[in-house]
C-alpha positions in Angstrom: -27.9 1.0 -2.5 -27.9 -2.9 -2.6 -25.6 -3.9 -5.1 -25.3 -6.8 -7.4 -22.8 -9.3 -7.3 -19.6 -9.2 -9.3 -19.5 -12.0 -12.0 -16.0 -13.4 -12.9 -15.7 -14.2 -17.4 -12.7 -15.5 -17.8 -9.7 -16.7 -16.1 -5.9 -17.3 -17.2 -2.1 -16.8 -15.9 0.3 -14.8 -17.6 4.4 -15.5 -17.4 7.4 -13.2 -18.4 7.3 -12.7 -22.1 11.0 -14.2 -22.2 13.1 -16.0 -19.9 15.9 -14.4 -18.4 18.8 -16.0 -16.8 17.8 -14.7 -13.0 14.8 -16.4 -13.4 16.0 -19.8 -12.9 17.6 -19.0 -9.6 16.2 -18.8 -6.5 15.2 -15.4 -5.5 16.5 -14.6 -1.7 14.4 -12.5 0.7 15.7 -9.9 3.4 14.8 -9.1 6.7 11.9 -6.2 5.7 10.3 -8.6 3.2 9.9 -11.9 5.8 9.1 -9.6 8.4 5.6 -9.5 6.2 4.8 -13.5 5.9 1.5 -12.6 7.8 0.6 -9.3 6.7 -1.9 -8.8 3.9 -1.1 -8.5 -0.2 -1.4 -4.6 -1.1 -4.5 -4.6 -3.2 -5.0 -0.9 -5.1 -6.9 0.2 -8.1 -7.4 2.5 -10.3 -11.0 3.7 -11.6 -11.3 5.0 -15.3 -13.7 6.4 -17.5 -14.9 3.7 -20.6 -13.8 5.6 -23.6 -17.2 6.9 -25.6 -16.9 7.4 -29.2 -13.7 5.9 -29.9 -14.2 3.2 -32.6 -10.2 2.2 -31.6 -11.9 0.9 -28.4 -13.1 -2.1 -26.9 -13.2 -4.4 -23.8 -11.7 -7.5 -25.6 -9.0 -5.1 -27.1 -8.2 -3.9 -23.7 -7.6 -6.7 -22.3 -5.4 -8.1 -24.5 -3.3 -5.0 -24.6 -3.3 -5.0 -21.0 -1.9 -8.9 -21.3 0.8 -8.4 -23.4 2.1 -5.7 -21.9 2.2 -7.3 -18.4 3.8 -10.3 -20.0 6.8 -7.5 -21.1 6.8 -6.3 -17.8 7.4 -10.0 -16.1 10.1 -9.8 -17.9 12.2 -7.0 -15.6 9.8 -8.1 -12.5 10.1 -11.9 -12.7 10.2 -12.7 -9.5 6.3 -11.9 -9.1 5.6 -14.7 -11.7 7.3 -17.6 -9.1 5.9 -18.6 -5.7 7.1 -18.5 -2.8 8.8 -21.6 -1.0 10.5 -23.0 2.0 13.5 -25.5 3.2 13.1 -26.6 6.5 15.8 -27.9 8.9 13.5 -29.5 11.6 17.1 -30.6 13.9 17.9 -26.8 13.7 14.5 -25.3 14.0 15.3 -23.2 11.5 13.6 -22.4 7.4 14.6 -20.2 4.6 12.0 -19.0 2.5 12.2 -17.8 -0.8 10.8 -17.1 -4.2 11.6 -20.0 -6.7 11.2 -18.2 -9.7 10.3 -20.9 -11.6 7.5 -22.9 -9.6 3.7 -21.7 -10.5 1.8 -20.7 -13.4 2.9 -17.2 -13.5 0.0 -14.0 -12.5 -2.9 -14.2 -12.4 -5.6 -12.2 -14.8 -9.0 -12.0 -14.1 -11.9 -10.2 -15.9 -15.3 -9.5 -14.2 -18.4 -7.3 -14.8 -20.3 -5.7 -12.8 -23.5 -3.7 -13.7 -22.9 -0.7 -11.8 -21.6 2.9 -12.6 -18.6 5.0 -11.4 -21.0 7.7 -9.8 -22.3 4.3 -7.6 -18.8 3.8 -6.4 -17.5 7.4 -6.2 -20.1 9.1 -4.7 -20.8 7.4 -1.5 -20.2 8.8 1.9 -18.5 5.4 2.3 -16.6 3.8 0.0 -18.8 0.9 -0.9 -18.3 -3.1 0.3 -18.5 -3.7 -3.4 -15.5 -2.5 -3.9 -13.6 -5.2 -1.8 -14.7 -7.5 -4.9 -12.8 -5.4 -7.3 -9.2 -7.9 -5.8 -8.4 -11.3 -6.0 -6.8 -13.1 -3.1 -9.5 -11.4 -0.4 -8.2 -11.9 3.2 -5.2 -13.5 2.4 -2.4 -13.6 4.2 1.5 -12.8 2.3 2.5 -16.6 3.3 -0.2 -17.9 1.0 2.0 -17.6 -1.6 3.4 -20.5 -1.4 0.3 -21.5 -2.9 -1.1 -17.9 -4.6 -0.1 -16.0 -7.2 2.3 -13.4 -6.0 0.5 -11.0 -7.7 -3.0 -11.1 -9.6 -4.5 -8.2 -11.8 -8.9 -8.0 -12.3 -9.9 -5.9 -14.5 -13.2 -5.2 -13.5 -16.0 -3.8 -16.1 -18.6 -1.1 -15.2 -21.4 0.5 -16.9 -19.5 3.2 -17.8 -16.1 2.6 -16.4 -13.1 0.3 -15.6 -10.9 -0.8 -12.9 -7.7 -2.5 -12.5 -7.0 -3.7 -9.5 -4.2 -5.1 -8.4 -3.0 -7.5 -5.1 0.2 -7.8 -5.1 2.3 -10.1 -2.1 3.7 -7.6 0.3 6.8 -10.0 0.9 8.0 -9.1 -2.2 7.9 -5.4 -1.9 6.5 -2.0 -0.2 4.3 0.3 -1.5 7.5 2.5 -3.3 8.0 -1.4 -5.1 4.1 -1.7 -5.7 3.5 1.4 -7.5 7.2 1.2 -9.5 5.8 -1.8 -10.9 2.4 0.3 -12.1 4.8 2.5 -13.8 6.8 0.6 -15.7 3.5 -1.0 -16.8 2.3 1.6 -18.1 5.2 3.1 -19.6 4.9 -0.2 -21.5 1.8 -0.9 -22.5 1.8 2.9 -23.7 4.8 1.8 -26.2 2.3 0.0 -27.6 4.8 -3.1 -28.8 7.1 -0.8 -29.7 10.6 -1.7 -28.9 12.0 1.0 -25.4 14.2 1.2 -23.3 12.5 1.2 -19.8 13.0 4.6 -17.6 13.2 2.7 -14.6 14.6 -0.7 -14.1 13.9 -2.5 -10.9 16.9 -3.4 -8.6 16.3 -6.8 -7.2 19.9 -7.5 -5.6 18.5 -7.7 -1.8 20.1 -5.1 0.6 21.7 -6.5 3.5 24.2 -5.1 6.8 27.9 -5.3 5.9 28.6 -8.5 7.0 25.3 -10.3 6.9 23.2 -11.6 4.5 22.8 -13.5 1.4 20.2 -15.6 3.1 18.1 -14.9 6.3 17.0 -17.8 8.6 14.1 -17.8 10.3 13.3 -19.6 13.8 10.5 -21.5 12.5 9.6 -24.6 11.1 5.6 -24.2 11.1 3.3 -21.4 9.5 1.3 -22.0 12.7 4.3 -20.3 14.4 4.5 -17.4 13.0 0.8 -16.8 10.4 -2.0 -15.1 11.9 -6.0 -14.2 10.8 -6.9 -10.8 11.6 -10.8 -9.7 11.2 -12.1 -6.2 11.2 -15.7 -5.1 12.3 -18.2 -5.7 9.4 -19.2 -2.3 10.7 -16.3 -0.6 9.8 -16.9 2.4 7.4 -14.5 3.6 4.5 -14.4 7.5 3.5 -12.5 9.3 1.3 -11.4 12.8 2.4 -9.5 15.3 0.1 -7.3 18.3 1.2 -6.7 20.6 -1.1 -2.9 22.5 -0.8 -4.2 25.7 0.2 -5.7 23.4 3.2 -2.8 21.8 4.0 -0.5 25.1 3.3 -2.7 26.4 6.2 -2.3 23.9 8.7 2.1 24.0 7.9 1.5 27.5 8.7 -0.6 27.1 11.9 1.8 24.2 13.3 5.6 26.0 12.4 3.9 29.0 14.1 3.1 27.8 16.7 6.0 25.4 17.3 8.2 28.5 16.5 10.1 26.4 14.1 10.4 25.7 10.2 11.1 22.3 10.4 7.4 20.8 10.3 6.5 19.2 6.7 3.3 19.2 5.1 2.6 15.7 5.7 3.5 15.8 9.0 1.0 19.0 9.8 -1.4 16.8 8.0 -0.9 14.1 10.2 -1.0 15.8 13.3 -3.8 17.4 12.5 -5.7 13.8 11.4 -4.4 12.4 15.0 -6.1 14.8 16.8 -9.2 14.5 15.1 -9.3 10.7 15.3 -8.9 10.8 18.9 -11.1 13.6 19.5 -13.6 11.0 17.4 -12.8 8.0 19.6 -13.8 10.0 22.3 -10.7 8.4 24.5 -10.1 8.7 28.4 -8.1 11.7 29.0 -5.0 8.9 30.3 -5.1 6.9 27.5 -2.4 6.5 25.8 -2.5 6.9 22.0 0.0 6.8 19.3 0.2 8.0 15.6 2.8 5.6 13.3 3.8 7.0 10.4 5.4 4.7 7.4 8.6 5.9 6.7 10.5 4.9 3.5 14.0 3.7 4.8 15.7 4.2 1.0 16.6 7.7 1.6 17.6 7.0 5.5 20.3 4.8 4.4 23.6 6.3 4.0 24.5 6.0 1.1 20.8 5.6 0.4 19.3 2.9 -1.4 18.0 3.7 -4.9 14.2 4.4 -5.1 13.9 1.8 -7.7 15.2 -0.8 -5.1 12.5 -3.5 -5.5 11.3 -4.8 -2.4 10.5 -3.9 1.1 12.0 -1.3 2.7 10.3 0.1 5.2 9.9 1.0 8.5 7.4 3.1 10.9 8.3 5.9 13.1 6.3 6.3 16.3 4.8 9.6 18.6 3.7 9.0 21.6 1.6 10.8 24.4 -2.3 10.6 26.5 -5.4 11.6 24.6 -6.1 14.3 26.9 -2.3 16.1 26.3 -3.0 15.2 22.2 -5.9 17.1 22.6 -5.1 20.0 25.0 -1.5 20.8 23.5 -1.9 23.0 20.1 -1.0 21.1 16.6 2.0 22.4 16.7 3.2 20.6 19.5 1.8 17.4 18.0 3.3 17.9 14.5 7.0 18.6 16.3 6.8 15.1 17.5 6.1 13.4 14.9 9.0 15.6 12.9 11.3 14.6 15.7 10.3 11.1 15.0 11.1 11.0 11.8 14.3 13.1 12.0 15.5 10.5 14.2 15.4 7.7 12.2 18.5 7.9 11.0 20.7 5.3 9.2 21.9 4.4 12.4 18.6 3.1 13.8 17.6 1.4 10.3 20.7 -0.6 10.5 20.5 -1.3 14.1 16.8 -2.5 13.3 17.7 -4.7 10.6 20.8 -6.3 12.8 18.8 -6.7 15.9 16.3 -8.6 13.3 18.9 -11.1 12.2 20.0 -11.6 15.6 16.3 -12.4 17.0 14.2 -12.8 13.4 10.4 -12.2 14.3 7.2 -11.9 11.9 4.9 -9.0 12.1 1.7 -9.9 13.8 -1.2 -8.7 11.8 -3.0 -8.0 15.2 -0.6 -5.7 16.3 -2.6 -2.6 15.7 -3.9 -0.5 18.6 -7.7 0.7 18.5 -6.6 3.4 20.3 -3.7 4.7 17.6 -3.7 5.7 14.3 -1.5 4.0 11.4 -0.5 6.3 8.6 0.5 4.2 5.3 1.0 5.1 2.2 2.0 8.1 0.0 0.7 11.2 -1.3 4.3 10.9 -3.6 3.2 8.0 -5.7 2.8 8.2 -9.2 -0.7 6.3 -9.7 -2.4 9.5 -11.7 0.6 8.9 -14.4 -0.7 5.1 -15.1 -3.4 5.6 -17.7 -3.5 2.6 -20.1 -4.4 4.3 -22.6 -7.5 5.2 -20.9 -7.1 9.0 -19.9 -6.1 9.7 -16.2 -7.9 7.5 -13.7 -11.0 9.4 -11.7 -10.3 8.0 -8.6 -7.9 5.6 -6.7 -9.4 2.8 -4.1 -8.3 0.0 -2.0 -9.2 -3.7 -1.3 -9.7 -5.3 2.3 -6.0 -5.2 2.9 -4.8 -3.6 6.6 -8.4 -2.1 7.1 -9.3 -1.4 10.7 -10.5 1.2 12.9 -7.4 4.1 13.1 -5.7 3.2 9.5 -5.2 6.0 7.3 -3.9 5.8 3.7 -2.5 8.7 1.7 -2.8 9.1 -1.9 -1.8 11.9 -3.9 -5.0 14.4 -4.2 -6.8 13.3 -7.5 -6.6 17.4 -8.5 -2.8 17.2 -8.3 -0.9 21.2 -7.3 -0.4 19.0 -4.2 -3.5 17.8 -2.6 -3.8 14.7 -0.6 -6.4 12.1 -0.3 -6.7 10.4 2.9 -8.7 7.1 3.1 -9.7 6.7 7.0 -11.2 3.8 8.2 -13.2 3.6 11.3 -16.2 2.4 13.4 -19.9 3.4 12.7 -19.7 5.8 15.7 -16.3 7.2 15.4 -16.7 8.3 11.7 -20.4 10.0 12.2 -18.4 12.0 15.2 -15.1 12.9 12.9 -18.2 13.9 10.1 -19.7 16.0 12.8 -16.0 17.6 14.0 -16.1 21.4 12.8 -12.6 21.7 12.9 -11.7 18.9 11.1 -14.4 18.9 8.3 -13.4 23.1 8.0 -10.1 21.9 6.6 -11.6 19.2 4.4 -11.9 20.4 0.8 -14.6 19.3 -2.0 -12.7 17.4 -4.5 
């Protein structure tokens, strides 16, 4: 369908509800988080129901619940009020940059219409172009933050529903970070004013090596060194696909058995299983070389590990590697042993190494870095976004802005029916996804949400 155009009512920024003492120092980066200056801001949303026959209920009281309690929630994440900045030794060729804390008009909050319904957004094949308009800061880059909010809410009305959306500056954190801050949210604006004692605190004290660190220097004294533009096909095609756990209990099964091991997780049977198909798809040369990268949360590789409410990036990914014509000719469980070995072996010894070798010879992530012929797995089917419910019932679906899309990303979400389903958003060219949609094998294991 042709849909209308999003219209934006009103506009304001909303700061910490008090100021605490950290907030007028400068807030120091680590190797993970400048390694994003030229990625894109996460952007994801959640899509509810508009409450019928509740008198209690209404748009303009919404919002300004929705205000307050993000201006309590500044409060333990600051940092995403401030801006980023930079000090520049030209003699040196060196800069530092940081978040000043203290610089900005704080987050932004937008609300927009737009006269459409859920079932227009939800049940298309492909996830609709509309949807990109449900984020602020479209196509930006992490580094405009020195002149962007670090992070911006829009709260978009429907017909019959409502989104919050959500970009948020992927210098200042991962998707663990991202999704901690939705929580706490939440878990506020559900207190409803009331006077709690948050479950979860962030931890914003920066992890470094032994020996290195407050401050991490990079060698540049230019954006133009180090920022790049990346532009996907207009063509590219969004789809949902769900998975239900007695789906992906099967495929654990198939790959252990046939790999004559235990070892293989469910995600990682998943995954194997989605690389194959994707490649199968792409239709690849039998000697081309292909790759699946998985995101791997580098909390729990540390030893001791760093706390899960560690705010900021931490976060590596873990590569298997082989031709398109072995991929496909080797069974799934061969394919879902290597990526299990290469997780296994990132240990706390290569996340260390990996974060020295960084401070030794600092570098920025290229945003064109991504192989057509690979697949990128982000995301997590372990975040809690089902939990964050404003007071609105449990969100009917999840969805993503324009951020990372090209042909071969994958992002996980926990299955909207919960017992352990996945969701898997794939993006991918015109062609490739009508051959994956035609794919027997692949489609046999796909489940009806």
């Amino acid at each position: 369908m042709d849909f209308p155009s999003i219209e934006r009512i009103s506009e304001c920024f909303i700061k910490p509800k008090y100021e605490i003492e950290e907030s007028n120092e400068s807030y120091h980066l680590a190797p993970w988080d400048l390694a994003m200056l030229s990625s894109h801001y996460i952007q994801k949303g959640l899509l509810f129901v508009k409450p019928k026959n509740n008198p209690n209920y209404s748009t303009d009281k919404l919002l300004e619940s929705l205000k307050e309690s993000l201006s309590l929630t500044l409060v333990h994440f600051h940092p995403l009020a401030g801006r980023l900045a930079t000090l520049t030794d030209d003699q040196r060729g060196e800069s530092v940059v940081f978040v000043d804390c203290k610089k900005g008009p704080g987050v932004g909050f937008i609300h927009a219409t737009l006269d459409v319904t859920i079932s227009n957004i939800v049940s298309s094949a492909n996830v609709p172009l509309v949807v990109r308009s449900f984020f602020d800061h479209d196509r930006a880059v992490n580094y405009e933050g020195h002149f962007r909010s670090l992070l911006s809410v829009q709260v978009t009305e429907l017909l019959d529903g409502v989104f919050i959306g959500c970009s948020m500056n992927h210098v200042l954190g991962d998707g663990t970070s991202y999704w901690h801050f939705w929580n706490v949210w939440t878990e506020i604006h559900t207190a409803n004013g009331k006077d709690i004692s948050v479950s979860r605190l962030p931890i914003h004290q920066r992890w470094f090596p032994d020996g290195y660190g407050p401050v991490a220097l990079l060698p540049f004294t230019c954006p133009d060194q180090f920022v790049t533009i990346y532009e996907e096909s207009s063509e590219l095609r969004e789809r949902f696909f769900h998975f239900s756990s007695k789906s992906i209990a099967r495929l654990k099964a198939n790959a252990n058995e046939e790999s004559n091991t235990a070892k293989i997780s469910s995600f990682q049977a998943l995954s194997a299983f989605v690389w194959r198909a994707i490649v199968r798809a792409n239709q690849l040369p039998h000697d081309q070389i292909t790759n699946c990268r998985l995101a791997v949360n580098n909390r729990s590789r540390l030893d001791p590990p760093l706390s899960q409410d560690y705010f900021g990036n931490a976060l590596n990914a873990v590569k298997a590697t082989t031709t398109a014509g072995q991929l496909l000719e080797q069974t799934l469980g061969w394919v879902a042993l290597m990526l299990h070995q290469a997780v296994i072996n990132h240990t706390d010894k290569v996340v260390r190494d990996f974060v020295k070798g960084w401070l030794e010879s600092p570098f920025v992530y290229p945003i064109t870095m991504f192989d057509p012929n690979s697949v990128m797995i982000g995301g997590s089917p372990r975040f809690d976004m089902y939990g964050n419910e404003f007071g609105l019932g449990k969100a009917v679906a999840a969805r993503s802005g324009h951020a990372h899309k090209y042909g071969g990303k994958v992002s996980a979400y926990p299955g909207h029916a919960g017992k352990g389903s996945v969701d898997l958003e794939i993006c991918l060219t015109p062609d490739s996804m009508t051959a994956l949609e035609s794919d027997e094998e692949f489609m046999g294991a796909v489940s009806l949400p």
